[in-house]
N, C-alpha and C positions, 0 to 999 in steps of 0.2 A: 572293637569286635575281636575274637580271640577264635584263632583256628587251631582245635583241636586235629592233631597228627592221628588219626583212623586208622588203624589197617597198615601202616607206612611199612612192618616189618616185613609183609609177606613179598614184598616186591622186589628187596635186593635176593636176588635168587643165587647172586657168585656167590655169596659165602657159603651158600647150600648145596655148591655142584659138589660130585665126588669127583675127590683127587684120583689119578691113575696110579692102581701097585704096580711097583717094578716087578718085574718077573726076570729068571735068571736070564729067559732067551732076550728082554727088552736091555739088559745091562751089559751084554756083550757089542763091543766095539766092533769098527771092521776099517780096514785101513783102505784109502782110496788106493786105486791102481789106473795105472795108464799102457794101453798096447799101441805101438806106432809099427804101421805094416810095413811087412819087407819092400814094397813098389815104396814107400816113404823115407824109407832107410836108402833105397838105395838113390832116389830123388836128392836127400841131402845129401850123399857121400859120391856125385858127379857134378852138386852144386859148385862152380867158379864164380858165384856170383860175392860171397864173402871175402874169394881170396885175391878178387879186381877191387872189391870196394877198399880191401885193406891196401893194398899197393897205389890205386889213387890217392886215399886220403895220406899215405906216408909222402906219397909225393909234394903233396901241397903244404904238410907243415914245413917236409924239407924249404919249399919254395917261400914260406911265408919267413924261417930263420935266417933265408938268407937276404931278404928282402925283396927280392923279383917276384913275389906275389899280384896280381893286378886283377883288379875286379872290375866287368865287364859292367857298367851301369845302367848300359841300354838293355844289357841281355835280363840282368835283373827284374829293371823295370816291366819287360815283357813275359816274363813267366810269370812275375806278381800276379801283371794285367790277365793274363792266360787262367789262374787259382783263381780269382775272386770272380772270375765270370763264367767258368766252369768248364773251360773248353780244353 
């Protein structure tokens, strides 16, 4: 038996859409921008919370090059336990 292909051309229709012309106003770029508000400016520039994290963590490598580093294994385990159960 042999199936002749009927009609098959009318159906792919994407080669028949029309393309979109550029237009000058479609070719023009525009750069993103970003505004961070004054109540945000000045929320980061009273933040200490960067300049604690940075004095702790100097602290602990100090501690770790000198070897008096020590990790708490219970405390560990309990914050794990704390993360994975949600509390």
């Amino acid at each position: 038996m042999k199936i002749n292909p009927i009609g098959l051309q009318a159906i792919n229709n994407y080669n028949k859409q029309a393309r979109p012309v550029k237009t000058e106003e479609t070719k023009k770029t525009f750069a993103d921008q970003i505004e961070i508000s004054t109540k945000a400016k000045e929320m980061q520039a009273n933040s200490t919370y960067a300049n604690e994290r940075a004095e702790r963590v100097k602290k602990i490598k100090e501690d770790i090059d000198s070897g008096n580093y020590k990790v708490d294994a219970k405390q560990v385990a309990e914050d794990m336990l704390k993360f994975y159960r949600g509390k």
